[in-house]
C-alpha positions as CSV (number, residue, x, y, z in Angstrom):
1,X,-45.1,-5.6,26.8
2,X,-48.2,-6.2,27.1
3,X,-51.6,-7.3,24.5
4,X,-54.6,-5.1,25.1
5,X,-58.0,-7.0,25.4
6,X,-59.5,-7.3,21.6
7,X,-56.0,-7.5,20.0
8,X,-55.5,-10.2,17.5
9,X,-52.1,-11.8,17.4
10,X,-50.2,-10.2,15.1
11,X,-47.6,-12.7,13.1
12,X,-44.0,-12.8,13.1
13,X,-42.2,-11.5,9.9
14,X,-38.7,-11.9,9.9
15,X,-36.2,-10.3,7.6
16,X,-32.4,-10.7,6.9
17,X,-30.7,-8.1,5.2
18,X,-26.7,-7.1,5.0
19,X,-25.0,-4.7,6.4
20,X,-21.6,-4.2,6.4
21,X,-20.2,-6.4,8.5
22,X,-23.2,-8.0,9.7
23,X,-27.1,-9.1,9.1
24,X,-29.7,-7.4,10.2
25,X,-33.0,-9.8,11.2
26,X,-36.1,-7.0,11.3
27,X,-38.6,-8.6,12.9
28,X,-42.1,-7.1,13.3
29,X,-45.7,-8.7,14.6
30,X,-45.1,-10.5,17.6
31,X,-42.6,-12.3,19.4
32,X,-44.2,-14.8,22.0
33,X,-44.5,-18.8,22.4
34,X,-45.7,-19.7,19.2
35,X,-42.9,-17.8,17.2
36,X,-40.0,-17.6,18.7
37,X,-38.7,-20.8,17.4
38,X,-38.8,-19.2,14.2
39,X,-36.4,-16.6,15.2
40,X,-34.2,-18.8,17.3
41,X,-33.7,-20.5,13.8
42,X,-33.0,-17.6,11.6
43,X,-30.3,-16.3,14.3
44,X,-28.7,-20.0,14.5
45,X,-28.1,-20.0,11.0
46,X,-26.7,-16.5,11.4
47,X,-24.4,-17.6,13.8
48,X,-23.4,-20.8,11.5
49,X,-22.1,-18.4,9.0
50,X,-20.5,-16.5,11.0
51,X,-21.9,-13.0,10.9
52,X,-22.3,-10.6,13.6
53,X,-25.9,-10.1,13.5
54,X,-28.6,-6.9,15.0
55,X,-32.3,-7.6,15.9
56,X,-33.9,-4.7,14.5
57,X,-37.4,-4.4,17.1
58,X,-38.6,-1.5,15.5
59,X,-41.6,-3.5,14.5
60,X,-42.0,-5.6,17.3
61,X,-45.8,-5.4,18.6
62,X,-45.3,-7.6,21.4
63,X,-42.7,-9.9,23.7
64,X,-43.0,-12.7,26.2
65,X,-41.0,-13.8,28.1
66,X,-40.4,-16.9,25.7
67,X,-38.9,-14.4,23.0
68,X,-37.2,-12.7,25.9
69,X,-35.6,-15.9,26.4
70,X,-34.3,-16.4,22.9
71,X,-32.9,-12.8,22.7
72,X,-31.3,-13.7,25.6
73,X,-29.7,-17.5,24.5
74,X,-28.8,-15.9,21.6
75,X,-26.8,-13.0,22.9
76,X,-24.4,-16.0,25.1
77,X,-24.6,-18.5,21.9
78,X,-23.3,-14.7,20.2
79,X,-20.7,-14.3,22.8
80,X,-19.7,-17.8,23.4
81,X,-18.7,-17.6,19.6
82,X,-16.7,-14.2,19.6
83,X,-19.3,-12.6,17.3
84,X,-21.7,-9.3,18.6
85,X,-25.1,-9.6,18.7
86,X,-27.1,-6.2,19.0
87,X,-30.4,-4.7,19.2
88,X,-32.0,-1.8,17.3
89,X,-34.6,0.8,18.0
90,X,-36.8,-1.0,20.8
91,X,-40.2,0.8,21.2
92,X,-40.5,2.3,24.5
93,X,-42.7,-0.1,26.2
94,X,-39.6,-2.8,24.8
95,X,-37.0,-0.6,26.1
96,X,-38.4,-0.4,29.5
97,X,-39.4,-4.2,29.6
98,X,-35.1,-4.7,28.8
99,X,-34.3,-1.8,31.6
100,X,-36.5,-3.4,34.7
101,X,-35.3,-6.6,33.6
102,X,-31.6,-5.6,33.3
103,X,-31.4,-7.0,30.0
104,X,-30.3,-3.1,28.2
105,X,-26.9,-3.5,30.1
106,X,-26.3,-6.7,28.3
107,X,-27.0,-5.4,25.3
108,X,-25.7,-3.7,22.9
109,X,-28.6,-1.5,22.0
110,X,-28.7,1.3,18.9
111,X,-31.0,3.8,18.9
């Protein structure tokens, strides 16, 4: 996805709510080079306790490929653990960023 001249960078806001079964991280602002250690965290500590876990990217305003790259290490930390992590309701531009790169194959993604 791409930042259109004049935009500001928008923050990251993560939150973690339950589902059943799982946590759901909703993360809205934008996910580039200066947040996505932030979320790399909040999914770890997912991971530590064992939850299956969904990205919610309903919010999302922007990706690079540095919070591409997270999504992605966390999906074979996910795996490499036996637990599912998913993601929810990409905007378009997201969900054709995930379908040129292949990445919507490896994904579980909800609608």
């Amino acid at each position: 996805m791409k930042k259109s001249a004049g935009s500001s960078m928008e923050l990251l806001r993560i939150s973690v709510e339950t589902e059943p079964g799982r946590v759901v991280c909703r993360i809205s602002g934008d996910l580039d080079a200066a947040s996505a250690a932030r979320l790399r965290a909040v999914l770890a500590e997912q991971l530590d306790e064992g939850s299956d876990a969904v990205v919610d990217l309903s919010g999302l305003g922007f990706i690079d490929s540095s919070g591409l790259g997270v999504l992605v290490g966390a999906l074979k930390r996910f795996d490499a653990a036996g637990r599912q992590l998913s993601l929810r309701a990409p905007t378009p531009s997201l969900q054709r960023v995930l379908e040129m790169t292949g990445l919507a194959a490896a994904f579980v993604v909800e609608r």
